[in-house]
BAZAZA-827052 format. One record per residue: residue number from 1; residue in three letters; chain; z, y, x of N, C-alpha, C in turn. Coordinates in steps of 0.05 Angstrom, whole numbers, plus 5000, padded with zeros to 4 digits. Layout:
<recs>
NUM ALA A Z Y X Z Y X Z Y X $
...
</recs>
This chain:
<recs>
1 UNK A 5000 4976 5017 5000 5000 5000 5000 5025 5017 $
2 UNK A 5023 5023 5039 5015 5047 5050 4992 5055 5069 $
3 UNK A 4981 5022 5079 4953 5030 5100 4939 5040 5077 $
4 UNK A 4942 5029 5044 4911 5039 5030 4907 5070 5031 $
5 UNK A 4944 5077 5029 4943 5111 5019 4930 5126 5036 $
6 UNK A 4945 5115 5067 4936 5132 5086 4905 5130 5098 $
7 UNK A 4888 5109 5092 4864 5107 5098 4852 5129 5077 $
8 UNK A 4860 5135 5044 4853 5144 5028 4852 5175 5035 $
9 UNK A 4874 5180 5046 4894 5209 5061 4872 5219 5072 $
10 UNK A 4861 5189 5093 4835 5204 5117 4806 5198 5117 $
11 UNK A 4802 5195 5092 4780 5189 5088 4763 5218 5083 $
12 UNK A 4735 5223 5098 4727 5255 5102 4703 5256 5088 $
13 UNK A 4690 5271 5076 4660 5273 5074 4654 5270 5108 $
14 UNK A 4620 5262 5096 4600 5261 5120 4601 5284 5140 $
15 UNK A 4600 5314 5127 4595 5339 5148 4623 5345 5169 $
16 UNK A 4640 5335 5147 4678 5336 5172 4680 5334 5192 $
17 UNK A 4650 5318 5204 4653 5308 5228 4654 5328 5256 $
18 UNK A 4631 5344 5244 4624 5372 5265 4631 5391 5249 $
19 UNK A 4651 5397 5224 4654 5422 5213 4659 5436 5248 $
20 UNK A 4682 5427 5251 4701 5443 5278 4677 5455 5295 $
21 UNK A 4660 5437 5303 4642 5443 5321 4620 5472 5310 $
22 UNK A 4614 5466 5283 4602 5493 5281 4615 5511 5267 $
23 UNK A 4641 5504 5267 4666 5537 5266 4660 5555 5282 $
24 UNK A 4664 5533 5320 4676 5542 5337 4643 5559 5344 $
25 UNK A 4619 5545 5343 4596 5547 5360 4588 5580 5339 $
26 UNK A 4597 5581 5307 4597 5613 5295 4604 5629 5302 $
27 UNK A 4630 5612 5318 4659 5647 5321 4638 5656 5343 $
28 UNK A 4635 5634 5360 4620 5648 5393 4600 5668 5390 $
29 UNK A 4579 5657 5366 4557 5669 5357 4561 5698 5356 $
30 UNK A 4586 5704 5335 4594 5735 5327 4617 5748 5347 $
31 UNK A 4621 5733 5363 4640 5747 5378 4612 5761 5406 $
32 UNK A 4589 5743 5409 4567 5751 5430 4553 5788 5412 $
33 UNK A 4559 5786 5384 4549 5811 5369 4577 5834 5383 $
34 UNK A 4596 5824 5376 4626 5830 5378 4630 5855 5400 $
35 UNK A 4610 5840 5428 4621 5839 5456 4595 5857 5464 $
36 UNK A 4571 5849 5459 4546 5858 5476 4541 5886 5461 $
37 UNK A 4549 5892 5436 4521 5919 5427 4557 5940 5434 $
38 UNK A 4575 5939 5427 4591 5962 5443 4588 5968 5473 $
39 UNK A 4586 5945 5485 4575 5944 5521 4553 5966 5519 $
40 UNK A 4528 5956 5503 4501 5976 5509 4508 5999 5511 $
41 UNK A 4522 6001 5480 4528 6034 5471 4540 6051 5490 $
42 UNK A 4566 6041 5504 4579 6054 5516 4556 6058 5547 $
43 UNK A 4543 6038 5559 4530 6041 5577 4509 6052 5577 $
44 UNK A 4494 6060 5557 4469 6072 5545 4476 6103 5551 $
45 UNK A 4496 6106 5538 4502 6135 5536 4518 6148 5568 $
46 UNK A 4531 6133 5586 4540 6142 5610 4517 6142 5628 $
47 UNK A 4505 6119 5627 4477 6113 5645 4455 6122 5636 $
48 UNK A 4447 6144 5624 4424 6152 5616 4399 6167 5635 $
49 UNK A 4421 6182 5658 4409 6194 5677 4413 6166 5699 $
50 UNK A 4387 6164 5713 4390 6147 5738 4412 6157 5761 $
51 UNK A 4415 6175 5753 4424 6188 5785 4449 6192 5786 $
52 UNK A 4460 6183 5762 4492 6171 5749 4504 6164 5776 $
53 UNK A 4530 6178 5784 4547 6171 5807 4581 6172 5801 $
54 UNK A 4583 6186 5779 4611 6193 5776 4612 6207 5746 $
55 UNK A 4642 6198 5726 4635 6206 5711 4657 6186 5682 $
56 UNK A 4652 6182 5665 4665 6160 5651 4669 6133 5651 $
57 UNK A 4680 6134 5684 4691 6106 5696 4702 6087 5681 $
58 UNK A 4725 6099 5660 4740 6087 5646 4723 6069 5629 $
59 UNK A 4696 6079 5614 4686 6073 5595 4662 6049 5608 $
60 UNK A 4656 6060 5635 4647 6032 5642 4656 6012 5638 $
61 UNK A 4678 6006 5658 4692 5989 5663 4704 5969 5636 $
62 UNK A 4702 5987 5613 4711 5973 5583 4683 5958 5585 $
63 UNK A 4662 5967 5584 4631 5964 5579 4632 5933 5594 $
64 UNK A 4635 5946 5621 4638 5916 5644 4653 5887 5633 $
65 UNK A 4675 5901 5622 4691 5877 5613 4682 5863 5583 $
66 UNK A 4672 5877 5561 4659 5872 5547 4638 5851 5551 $
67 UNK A 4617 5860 5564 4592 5844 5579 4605 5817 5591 $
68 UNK A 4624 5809 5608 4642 5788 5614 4636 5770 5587 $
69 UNK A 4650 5787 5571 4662 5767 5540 4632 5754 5530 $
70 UNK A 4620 5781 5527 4591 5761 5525 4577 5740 5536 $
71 UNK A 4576 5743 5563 4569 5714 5577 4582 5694 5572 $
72 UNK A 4605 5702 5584 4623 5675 5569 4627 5666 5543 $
73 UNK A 4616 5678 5526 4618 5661 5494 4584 5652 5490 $
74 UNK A 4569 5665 5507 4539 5661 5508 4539 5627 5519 $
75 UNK A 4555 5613 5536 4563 5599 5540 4567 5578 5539 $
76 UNK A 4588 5588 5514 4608 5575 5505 4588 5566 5471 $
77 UNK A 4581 5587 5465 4563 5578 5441 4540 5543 5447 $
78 UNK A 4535 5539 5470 4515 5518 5486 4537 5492 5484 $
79 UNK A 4553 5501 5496 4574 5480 5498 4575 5463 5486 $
80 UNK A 4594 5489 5461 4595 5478 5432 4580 5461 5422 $
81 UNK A 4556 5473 5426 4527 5460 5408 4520 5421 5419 $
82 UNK A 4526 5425 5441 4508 5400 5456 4525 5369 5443 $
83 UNK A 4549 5374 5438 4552 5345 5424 4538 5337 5404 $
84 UNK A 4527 5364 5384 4514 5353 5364 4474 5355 5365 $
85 UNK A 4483 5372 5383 4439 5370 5387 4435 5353 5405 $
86 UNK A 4452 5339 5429 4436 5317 5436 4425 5296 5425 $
87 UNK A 4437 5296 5400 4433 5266 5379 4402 5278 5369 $
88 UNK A 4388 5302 5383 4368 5308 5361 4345 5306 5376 $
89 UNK A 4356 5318 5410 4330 5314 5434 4360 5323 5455 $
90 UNK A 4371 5306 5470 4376 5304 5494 4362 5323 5516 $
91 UNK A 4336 5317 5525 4322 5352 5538 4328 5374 5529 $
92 UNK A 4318 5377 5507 4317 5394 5498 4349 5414 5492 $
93 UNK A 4359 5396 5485 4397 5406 5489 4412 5417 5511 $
94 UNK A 4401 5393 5535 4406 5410 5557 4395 5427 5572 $
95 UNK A 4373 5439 5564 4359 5460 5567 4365 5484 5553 $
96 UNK A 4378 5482 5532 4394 5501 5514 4409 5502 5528 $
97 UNK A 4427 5492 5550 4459 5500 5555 4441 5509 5585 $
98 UNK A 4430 5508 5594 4415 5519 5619 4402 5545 5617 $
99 UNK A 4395 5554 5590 4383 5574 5588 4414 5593 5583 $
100 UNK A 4427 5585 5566 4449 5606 5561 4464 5603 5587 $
101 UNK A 4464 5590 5609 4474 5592 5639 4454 5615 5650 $
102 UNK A 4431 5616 5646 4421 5631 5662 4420 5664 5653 $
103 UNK A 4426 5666 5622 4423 5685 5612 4457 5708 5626 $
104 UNK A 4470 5687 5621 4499 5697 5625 4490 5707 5657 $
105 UNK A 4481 5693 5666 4480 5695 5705 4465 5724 5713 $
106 UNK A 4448 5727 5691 4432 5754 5707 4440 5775 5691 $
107 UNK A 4460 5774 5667 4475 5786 5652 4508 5800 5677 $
108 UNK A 4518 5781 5682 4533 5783 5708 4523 5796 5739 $
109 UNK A 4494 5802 5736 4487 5813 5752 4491 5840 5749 $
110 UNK A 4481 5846 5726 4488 5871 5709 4516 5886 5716 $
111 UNK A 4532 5865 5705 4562 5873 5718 4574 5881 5741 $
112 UNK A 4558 5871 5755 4568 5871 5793 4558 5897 5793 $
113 UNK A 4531 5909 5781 4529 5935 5795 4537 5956 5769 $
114 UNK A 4544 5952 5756 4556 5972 5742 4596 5979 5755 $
115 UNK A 4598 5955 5759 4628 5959 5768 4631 5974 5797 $
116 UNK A 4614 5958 5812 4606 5971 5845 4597 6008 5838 $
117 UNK A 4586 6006 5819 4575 6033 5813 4606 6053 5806 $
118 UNK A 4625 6045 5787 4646 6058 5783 4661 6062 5811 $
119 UNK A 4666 6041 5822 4672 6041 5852 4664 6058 5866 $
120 UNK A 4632 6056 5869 4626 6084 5888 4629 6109 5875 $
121 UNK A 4634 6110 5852 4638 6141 5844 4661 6153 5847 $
122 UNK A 4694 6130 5855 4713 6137 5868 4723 6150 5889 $
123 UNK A 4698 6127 5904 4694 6130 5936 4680 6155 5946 $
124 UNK A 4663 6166 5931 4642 6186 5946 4635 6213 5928 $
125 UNK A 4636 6232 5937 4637 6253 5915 4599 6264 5912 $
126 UNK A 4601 6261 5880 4580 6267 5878 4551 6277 5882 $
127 UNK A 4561 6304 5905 4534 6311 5919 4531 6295 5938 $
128 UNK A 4540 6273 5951 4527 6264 5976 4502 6239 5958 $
129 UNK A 4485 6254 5979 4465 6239 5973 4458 6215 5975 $
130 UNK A 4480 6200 6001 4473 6165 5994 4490 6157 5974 $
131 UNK A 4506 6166 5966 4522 6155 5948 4494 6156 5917 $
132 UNK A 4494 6187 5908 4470 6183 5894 4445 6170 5888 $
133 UNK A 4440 6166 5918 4416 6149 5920 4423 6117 5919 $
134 UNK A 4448 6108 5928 4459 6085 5917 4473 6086 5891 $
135 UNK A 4477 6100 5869 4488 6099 5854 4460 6105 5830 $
136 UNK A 4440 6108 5835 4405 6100 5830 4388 6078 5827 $
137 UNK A 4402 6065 5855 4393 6043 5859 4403 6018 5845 $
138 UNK A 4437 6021 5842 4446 6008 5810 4445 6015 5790 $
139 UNK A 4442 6032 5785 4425 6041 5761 4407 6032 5746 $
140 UNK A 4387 6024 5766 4364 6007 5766 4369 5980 5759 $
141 UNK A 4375 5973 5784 4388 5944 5784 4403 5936 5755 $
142 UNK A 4421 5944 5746 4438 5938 5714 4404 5945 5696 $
143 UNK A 4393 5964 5686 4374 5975 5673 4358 5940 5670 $
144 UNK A 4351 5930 5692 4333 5904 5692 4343 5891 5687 $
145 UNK A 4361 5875 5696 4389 5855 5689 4393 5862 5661 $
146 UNK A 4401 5882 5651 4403 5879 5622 4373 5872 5607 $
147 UNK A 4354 5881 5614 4332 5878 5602 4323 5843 5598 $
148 UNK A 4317 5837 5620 4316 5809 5632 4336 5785 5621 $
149 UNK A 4367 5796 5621 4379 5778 5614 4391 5781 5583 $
150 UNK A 4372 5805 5558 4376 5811 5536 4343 5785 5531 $
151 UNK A 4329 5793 5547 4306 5764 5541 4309 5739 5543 $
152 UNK A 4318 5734 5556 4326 5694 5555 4328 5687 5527 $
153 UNK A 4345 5700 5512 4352 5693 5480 4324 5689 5466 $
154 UNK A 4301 5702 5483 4275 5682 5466 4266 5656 5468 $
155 UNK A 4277 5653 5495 4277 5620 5499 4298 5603 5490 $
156 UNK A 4320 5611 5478 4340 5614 5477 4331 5594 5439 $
157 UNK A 4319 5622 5430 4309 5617 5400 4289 5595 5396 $
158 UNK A 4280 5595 5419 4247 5574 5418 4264 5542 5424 $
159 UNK A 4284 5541 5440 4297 5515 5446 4308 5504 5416 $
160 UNK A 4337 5526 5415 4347 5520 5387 4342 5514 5372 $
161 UNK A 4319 5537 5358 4307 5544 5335 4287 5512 5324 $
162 UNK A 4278 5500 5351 4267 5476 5349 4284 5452 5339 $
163 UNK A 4305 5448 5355 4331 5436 5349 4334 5425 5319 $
164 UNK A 4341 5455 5318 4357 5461 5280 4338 5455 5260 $
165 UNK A 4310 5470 5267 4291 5466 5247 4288 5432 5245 $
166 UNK A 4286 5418 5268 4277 5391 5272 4297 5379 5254 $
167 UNK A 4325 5383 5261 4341 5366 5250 4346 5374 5221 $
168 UNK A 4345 5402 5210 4355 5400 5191 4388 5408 5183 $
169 UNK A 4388 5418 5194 4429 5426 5213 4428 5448 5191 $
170 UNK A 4425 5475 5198 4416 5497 5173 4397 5498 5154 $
171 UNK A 4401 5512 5138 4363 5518 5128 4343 5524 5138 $
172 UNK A 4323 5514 5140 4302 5515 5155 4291 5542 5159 $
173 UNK A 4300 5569 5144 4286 5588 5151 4299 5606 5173 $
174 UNK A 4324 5591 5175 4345 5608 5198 4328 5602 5220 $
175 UNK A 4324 5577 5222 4314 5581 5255 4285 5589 5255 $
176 UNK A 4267 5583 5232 4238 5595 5229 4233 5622 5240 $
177 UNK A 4257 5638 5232 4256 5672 5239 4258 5672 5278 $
178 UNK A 4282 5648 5278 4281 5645 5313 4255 5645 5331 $
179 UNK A 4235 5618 5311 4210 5614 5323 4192 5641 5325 $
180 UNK A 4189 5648 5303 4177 5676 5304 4189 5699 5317 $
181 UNK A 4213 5698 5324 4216 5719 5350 4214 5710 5374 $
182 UNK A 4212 5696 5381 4215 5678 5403 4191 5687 5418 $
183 UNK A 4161 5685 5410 4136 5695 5424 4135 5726 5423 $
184 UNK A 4151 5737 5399 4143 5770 5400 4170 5780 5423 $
185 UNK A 4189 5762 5424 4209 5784 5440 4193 5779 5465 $
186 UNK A 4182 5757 5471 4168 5745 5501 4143 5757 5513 $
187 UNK A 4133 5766 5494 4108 5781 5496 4119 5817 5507 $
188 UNK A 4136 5824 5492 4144 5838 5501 4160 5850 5534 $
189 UNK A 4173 5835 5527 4187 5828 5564 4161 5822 5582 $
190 UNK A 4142 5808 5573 4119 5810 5596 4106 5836 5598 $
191 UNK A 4101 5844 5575 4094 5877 5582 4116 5897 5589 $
192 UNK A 4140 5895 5590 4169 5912 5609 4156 5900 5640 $
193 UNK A 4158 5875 5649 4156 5870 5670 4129 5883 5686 $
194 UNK A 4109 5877 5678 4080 5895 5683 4080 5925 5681 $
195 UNK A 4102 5933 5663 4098 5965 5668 4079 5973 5645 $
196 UNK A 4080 5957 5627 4063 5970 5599 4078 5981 5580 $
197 UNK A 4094 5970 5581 4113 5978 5550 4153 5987 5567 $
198 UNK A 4165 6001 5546 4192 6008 5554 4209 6000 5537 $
199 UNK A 4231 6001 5543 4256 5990 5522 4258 6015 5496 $
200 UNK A 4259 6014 5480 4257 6037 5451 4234 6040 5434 $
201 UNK A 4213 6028 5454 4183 6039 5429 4181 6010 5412 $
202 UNK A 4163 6012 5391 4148 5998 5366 4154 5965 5375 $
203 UNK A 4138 5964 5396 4138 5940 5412 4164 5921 5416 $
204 UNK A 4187 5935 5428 4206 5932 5435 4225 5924 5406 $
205 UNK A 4223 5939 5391 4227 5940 5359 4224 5914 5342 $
206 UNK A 4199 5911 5344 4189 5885 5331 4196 5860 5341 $
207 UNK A 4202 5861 5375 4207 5841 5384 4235 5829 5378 $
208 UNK A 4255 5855 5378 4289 5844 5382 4288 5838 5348 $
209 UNK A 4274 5846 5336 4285 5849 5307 4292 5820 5292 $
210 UNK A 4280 5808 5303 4274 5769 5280 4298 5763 5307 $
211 UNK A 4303 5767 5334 4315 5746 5351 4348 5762 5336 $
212 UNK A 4349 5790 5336 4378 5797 5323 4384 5779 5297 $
213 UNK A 4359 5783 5281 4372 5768 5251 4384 5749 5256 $
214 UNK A 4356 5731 5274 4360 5699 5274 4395 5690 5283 $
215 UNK A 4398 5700 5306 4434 5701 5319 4444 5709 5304 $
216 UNK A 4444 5725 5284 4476 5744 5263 4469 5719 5246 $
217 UNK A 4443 5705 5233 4444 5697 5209 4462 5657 5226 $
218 UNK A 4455 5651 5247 4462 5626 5253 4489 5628 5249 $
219 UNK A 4509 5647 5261 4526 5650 5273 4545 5647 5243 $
220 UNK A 4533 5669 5229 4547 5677 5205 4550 5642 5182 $
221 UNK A 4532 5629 5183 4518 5598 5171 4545 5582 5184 $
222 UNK A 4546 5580 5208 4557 5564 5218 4579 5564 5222 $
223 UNK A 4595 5595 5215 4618 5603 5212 4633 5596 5193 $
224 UNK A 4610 5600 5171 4620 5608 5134 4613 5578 5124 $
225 UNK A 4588 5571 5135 4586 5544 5114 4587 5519 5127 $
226 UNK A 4579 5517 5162 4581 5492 5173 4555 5479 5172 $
227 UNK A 4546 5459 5181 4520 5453 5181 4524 5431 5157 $
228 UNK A 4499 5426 5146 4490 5411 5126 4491 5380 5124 $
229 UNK A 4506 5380 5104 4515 5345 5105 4492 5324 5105 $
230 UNK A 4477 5328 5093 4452 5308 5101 4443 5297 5126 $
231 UNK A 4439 5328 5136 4420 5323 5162 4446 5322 5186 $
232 UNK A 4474 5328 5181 4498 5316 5196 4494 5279 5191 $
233 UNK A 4495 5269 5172 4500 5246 5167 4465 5222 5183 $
234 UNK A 4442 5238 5175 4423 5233 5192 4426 5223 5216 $
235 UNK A 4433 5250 5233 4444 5249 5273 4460 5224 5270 $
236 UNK A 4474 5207 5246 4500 5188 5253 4529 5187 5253 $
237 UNK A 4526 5211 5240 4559 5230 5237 4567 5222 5206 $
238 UNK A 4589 5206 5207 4602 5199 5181 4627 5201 5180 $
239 UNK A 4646 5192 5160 4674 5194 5152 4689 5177 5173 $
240 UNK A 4663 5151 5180 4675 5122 5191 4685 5136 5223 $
241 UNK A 4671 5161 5227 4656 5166 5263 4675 5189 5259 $
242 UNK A 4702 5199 5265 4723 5212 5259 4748 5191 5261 $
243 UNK A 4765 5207 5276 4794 5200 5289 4812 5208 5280 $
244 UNK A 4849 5212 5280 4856 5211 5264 4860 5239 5256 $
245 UNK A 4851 5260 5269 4854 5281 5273 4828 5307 5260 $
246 UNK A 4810 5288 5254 4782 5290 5247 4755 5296 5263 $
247 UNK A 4765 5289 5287 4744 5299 5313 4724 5281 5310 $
248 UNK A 4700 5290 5314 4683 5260 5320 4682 5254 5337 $
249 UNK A 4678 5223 5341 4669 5207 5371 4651 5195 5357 $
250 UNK A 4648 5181 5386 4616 5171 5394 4608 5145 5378 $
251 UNK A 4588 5133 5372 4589 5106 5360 4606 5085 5371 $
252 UNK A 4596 5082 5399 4615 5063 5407 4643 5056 5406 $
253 UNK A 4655 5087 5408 4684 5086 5402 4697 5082 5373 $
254 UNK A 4678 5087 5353 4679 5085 5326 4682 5055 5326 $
255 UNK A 4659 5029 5330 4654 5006 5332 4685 4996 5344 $
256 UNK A 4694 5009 5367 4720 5003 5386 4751 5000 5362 $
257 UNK A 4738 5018 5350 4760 5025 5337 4759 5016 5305 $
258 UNK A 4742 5004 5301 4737 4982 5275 4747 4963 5286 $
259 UNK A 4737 4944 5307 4744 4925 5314 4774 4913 5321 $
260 UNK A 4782 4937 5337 4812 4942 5341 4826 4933 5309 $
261 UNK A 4819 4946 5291 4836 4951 5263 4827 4914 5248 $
262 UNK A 4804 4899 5258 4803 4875 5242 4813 4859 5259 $
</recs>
């Protein structure tokens, strides 16, 4: 009587398995909104002149630390993700956690010279001209780094977005919007790199616009509703494949742990 109750106690729907997982993989989602567009703002508006050497240190350095939070939940969102997209393409999953490695990495580049930049504006007073002319030169340096590592998220969309659509995880038009930004944010960044196009015009516009939705709308999905019991139960994820705690494991340990109980 009481094994029946308590088997009854823990018995889960199909999606229970990865709710946790796409709690955790939402919060990251909105905490990357959270972390990165106050960073720009504040950095947009101190860094506007190249020749930036000294000046609202304080507000960098928030900016700096901000940008941190972002890589690391940029991250952390991959992490999250890979117990449940390997069951969908193995490559392809770990190429998602490679791309948000690399994005964070030249994002962190960003950082080094914005912080070194606050630094020299401690160190060296304004009119000297190497300081200026080094305090230009990171200027630069962050300007690309952010550019560069605000683009990865199209490959970013094109990995995922394949993923989700394939499996069936969200509704299919969350990640559809991904696919479709995915070539316009990319097209874009090739014309920043060549020197055709700049960060603010039409171009630039059209491109961030479907990769912003696509991230607020995953994030927000995966936060609020969790991914979709069907296509959870598809990948192999059931009531049976849950511990006593509700985590999922792997088949084998599921099988381990039937066997154990007969």
């Amino acid at each position: 009587m009481t094994i029946a109750t308590r088997s009854a106690s823990t018995k889960q729907a199909p999606g229970d398995a990865t709710r946790r997982t796409a709690l955790v993989a939402g919060i990251l989602y909105l905490l990357t909104f959270a972390s990165s567009i106050p960073a720009a703002l504040l950095l947009s508006s101190n860094l506007g002149d190249s020749g930036y050497i000294a000046g609202a240190d304080g507000q960098i350095r928030l900016a700096a630390l901000l940008d941190i939070v972002n890589g690391l939940t940029a991250i952390g969102t991959a992490v999250a993700l890979y117990s449940v997209l390997k069951r969908v393409h193995e490559g392809f999953a770990i190429g998602f956690v490679a791309s948000r490695l690399f994005e964070a990495a030249i994002l962190f580049i960003g950082i080094v010279s914005v912080v070194t930049l606050a630094n020299l504006g401690q160190a060296a007073a304004t009119t000297d001209a190497s300081a200026v002319a080094g305090g230009a030169s990171l200027v630069a340096m962050y300007k690309t780094s952010f550019v560069l590592g605000t683009g990865i998220p199209a490959l970013n969309a094109f990995l995922l977005g394949w993923l989700l659509y394939r499996s069936g995880l969200v509704p299919r038009v969350i990640p559809v919007i991904g696919l479709i930004g995915a070539p316009l944010f990319t097209s874009w960044i090739i014309g920043y790199i060549f020197g055709i196009t700049e960060g603010g015009t039409a171009w630039h516009a059209i491109g961030v616009a479907p990769i912003f939705v696509w991230e607020l709308s995953l994030g927000l999905w995966m936060a609020f509703k969790g991914f979709r019991a069907p296509a959870v139960a598809a990948l192999g994820f059931n009531a049976a494949d849950t511990d006593e705690a509700g985590t999922a494991i792997t088949a084998p340990a599921a099988m381990a742990t039937k066997a154990g109980a007969a």
